[in-house]
C-alpha positions in Angstrom: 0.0 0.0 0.0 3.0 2.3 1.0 4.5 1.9 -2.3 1.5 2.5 -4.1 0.9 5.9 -2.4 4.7 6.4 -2.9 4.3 5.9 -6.9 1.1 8.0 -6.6 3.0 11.2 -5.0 5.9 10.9 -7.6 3.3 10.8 -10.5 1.6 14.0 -9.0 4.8 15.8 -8.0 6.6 14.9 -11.7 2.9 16.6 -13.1 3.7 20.2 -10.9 7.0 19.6 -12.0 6.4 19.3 -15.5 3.9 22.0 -15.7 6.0 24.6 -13.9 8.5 23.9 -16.3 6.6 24.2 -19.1 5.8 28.1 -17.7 8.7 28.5 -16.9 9.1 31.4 -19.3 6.3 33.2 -17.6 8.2 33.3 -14.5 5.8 31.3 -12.3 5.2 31.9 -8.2 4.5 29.1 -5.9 2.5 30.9 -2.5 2.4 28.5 0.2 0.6 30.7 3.0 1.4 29.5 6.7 3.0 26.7 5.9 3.6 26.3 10.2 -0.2 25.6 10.3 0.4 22.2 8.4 1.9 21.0 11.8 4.8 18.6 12.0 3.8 17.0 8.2 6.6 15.3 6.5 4.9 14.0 3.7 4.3 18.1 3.1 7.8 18.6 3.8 9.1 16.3 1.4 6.6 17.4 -1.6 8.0 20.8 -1.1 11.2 19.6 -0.5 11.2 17.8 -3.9 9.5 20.6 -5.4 11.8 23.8 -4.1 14.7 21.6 -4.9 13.9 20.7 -8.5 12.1 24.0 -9.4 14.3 26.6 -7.1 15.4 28.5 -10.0 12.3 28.2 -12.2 10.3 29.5 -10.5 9.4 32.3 -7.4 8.5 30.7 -4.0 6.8 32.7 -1.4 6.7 30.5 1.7 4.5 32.4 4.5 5.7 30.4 8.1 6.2 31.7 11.8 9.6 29.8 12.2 12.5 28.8 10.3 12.2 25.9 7.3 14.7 23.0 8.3 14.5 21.8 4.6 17.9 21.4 2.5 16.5 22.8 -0.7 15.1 26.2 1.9 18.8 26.4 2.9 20.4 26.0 -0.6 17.9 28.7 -1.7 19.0 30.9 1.1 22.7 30.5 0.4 22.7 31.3 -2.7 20.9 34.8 -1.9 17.1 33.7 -3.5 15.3 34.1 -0.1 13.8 37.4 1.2 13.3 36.8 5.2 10.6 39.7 6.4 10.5 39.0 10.2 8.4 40.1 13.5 9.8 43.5 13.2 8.4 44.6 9.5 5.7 42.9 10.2 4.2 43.6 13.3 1.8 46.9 12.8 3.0 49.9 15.3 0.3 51.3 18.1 -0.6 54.0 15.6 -1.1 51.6 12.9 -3.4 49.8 15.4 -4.9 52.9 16.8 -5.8 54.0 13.1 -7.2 50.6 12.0 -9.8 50.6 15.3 -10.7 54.0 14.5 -11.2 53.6 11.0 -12.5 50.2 10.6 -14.2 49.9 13.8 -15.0 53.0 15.0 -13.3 52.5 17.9 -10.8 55.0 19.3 -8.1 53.3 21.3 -7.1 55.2 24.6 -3.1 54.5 26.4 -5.8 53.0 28.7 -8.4 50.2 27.1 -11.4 50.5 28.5 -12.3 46.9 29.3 -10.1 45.3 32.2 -7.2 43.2 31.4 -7.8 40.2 30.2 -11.4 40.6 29.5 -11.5 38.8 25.8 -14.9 38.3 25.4 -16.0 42.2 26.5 -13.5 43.4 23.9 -15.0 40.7 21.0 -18.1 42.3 21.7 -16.9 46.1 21.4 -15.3 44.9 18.1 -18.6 43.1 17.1 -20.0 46.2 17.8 -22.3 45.0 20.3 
């Protein structure tokens, strides 16, 4: 049974290969949006290891995770200067970025003080809710 799932992923993954290729001209992008939330999957890790590795310079990856890929073909990529890391800190919105997306989207001016108690998750879901 193994071996026929086996034969069934290489089929599959030689298919994405062969089509990528194909576009390869068009300059094709891979998004894999957080990839983390896959849990521990190495059957996933191995497609896209497979994949990254056989496709790396064919194609753009973008590869949204909370952590680090321990993959070889993620660390080949990265030594040879084709990965963009954008980490916590050009992420993470600022308080006035905050501030302006409760006021704006919500309605909802944020104060230095919030005025629900700390930890009090469900009578801040409501004021979002706008209940």
């Amino acid at each position: 049974m193994a071996s026929i799932l086996r034969s069934g992923l290489d089929d599959g993954l030689a298919l994405l290969e062969n089509s990528f290729l194909e576009r390869a001209s068009e300059e094709p992008i891979v998004v894999l949006d957080d990839y983390h939330q896959a849990g521990p999957s190495p059957g996933l890790d191995l497609c896209l290891e497979r994949l990254s590795g056989s496709l790396g310079g064919h194609v753009h990856w973008m590869i949204a995770v909370r952590q680090t890929l321990e993959l070889d073909s993620v660390r080949k990529m990265h030594a040879r200067g084709m990965v963009l890391d954008i980490g916590h800190p050009t992420l993470a919105f600022t308080a006035n970025e905050v501030s302006l997306l409760f006021e704006c989207s919500y309605g909802v001016p944020l104060t230095p003080e919030p005025p629900w108690p700390p930890n009090s998750g469900v009578y801040a879901a409501n004021a979002l809710a706008g209940t």
